[in-house]
C-alpha positions in Angstrom: -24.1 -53.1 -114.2 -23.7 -56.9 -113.8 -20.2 -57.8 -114.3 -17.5 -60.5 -114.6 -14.1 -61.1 -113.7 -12.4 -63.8 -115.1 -8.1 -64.3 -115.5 -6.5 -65.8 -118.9 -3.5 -66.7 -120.1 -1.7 -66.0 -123.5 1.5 -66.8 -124.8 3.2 -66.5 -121.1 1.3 -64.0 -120.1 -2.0 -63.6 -117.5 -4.5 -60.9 -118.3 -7.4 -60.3 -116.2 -11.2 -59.3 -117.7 -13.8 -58.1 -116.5 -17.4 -58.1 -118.7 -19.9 -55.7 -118.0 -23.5 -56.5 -119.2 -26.5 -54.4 -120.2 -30.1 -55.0 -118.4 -30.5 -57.3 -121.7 -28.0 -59.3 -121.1 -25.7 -58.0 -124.3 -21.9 -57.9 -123.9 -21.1 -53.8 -122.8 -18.1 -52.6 -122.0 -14.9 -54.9 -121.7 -11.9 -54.2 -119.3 -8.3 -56.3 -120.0 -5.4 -55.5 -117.8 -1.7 -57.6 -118.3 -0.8 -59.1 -115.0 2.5 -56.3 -115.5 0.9 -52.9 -114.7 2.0 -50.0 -116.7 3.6 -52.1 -119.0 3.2 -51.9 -123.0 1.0 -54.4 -123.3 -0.8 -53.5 -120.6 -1.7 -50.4 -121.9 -2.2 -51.8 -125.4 -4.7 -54.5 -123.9 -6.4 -51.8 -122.0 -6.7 -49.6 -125.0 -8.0 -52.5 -127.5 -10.9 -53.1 -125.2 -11.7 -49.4 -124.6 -12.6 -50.0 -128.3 -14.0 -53.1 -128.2 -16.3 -51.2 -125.4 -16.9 -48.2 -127.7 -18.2 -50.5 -130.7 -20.1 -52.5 -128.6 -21.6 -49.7 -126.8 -22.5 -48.2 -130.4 -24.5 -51.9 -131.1 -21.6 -53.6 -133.0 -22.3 -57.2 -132.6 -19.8 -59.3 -130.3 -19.5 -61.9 -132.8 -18.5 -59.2 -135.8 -15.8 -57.9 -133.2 -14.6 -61.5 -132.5 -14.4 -62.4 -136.7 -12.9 -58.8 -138.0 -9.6 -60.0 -135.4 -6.7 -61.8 -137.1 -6.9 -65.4 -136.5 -3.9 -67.8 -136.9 -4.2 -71.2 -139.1 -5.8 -73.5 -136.7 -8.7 -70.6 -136.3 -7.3 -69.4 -132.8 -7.7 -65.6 -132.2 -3.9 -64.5 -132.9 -4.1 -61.5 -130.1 -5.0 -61.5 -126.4 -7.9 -59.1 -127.3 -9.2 -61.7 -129.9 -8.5 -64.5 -127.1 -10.4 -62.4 -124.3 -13.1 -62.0 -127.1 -13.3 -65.7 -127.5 -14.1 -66.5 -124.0 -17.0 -64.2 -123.6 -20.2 -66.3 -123.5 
């Protein structure tokens, strides 16, 4: 599959992401590691994308994904999941 890497940073933290895209072009599967391997939130990122993968692999819309997240006043995705949601073109 065609894929992209990206980093991002959230609340002190750095994350990397990789996207992987169907022959369409449709958002796939999503990978998120925490720069601190084997760490909580590493495994919590890595298990929030594994579903964000599953749903989108079952033909839940990105953009449904990215709106069912908590958000905080200003609109911003309150999570790292919802922020690596975000930057997904």
């Amino acid at each position: 599959r065609k894929s992209e890497t990206t980093t991002l940073e959230r609340e002190g933290s750095r994350y990397q992401m990789t996207v992987g895209y169907f022959p369409d072009g449709r958002v796939g599967e999503v990978f998120l590691n925490a720069d601190h391997a084997n760490s909580l939130l590493d495994f919590l990122m890595s298990d929030a994308a594994i579903l964000a993968s599953i749903a989108l692999q079952y033909g839940a819309p990105l953009l449904d994904l990215r709106n069912a997240l908590k958000r905080d006043a200003r609109g911003m995705a309150a999570s790292p999941i919802g922020a690596a949601l975000d930057k997904i073109q």
